[in-house]
C-alpha positions in Angstrom: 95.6 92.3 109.7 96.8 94.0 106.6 95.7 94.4 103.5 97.3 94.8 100.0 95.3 95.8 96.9 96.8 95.3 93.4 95.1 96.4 90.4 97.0 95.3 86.8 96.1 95.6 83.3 94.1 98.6 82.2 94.8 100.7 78.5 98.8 101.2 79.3 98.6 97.2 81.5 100.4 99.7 84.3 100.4 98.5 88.0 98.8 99.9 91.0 99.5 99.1 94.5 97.9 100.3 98.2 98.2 98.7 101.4 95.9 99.4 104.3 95.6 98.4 108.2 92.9 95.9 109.0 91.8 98.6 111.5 92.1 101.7 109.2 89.4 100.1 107.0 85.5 101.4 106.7 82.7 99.1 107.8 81.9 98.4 104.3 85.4 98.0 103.3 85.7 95.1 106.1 82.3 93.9 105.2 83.2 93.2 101.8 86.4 91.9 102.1 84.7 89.3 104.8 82.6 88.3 102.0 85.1 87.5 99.4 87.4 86.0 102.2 84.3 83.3 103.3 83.9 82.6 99.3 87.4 81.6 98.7 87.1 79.7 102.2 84.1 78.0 101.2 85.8 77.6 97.7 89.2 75.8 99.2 86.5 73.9 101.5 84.7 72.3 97.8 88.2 71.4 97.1 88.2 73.5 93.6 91.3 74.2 91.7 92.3 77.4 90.8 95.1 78.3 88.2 97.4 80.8 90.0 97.6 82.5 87.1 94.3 83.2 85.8 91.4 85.1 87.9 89.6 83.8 89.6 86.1 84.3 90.9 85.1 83.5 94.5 83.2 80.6 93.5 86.6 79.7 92.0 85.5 79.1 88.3 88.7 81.2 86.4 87.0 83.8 84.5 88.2 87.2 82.5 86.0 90.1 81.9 85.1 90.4 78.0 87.1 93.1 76.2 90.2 94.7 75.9 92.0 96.7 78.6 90.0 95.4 81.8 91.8 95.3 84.9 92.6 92.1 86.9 92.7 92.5 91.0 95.1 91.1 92.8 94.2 90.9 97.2 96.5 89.9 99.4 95.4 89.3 103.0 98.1 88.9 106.2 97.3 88.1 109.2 98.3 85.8 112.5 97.1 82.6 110.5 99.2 83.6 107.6 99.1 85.0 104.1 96.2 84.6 101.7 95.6 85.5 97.6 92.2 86.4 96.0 92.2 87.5 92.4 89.5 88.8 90.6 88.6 90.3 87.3 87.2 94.3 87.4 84.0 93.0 87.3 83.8 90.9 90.9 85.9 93.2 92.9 83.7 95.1 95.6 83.8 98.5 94.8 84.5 99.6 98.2 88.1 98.2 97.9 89.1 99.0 94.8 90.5 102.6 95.5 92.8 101.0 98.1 95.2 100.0 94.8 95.2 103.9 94.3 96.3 105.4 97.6 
């Protein structure tokens, strides 16, 4: 399995990018990306929409952080059963994988 962390918007709306190995991550990195990975499961299961181009929470309602210059991440997750998108806004992603977009 891999994983690929984007992070986007922010003061200067720069992009940030890290990747890590399914294996190379912590306990509570791989706990935490379990949990967001059964939400959108559970999500696609309810048969809720998502816009691919607005955030989206796992529960799948689209939703923004309030304020200016708030970043948007962006996980992509590979693995045998194929490729996989969650975004979220700053304020849903688990802050034990949100340094991986700055490695």
């Amino acid at each position: 399995m891999k994983l690929v962390v984007e992070r986007t918007g922010g003061f200067a709306g720069l992009k940030r990018r890290g990747e890590r190995n399914g294996e190379d991550l912590s306990p509570e990195q791989r706990a935490a990306l379990d949990q967001l990975v059964a939400a959108s499961d559970q999500q696609k299961s309810a048969g809720k929409q998502q816009s691919s181009d607005r955030p989206a929470g796992p529960g799948g309602v689209a939703e923004q952080d309030p304020g200016a210059d708030r970043f948007t991440y962006r996980l992509e997750i590979q693995d045998e059963s194929g490729t996989r998108s969650i975004t979220l806004p700053e304020s849903r992603m688990p802050k034990e994988l949100m340094g991986i977009a700055l490695q």
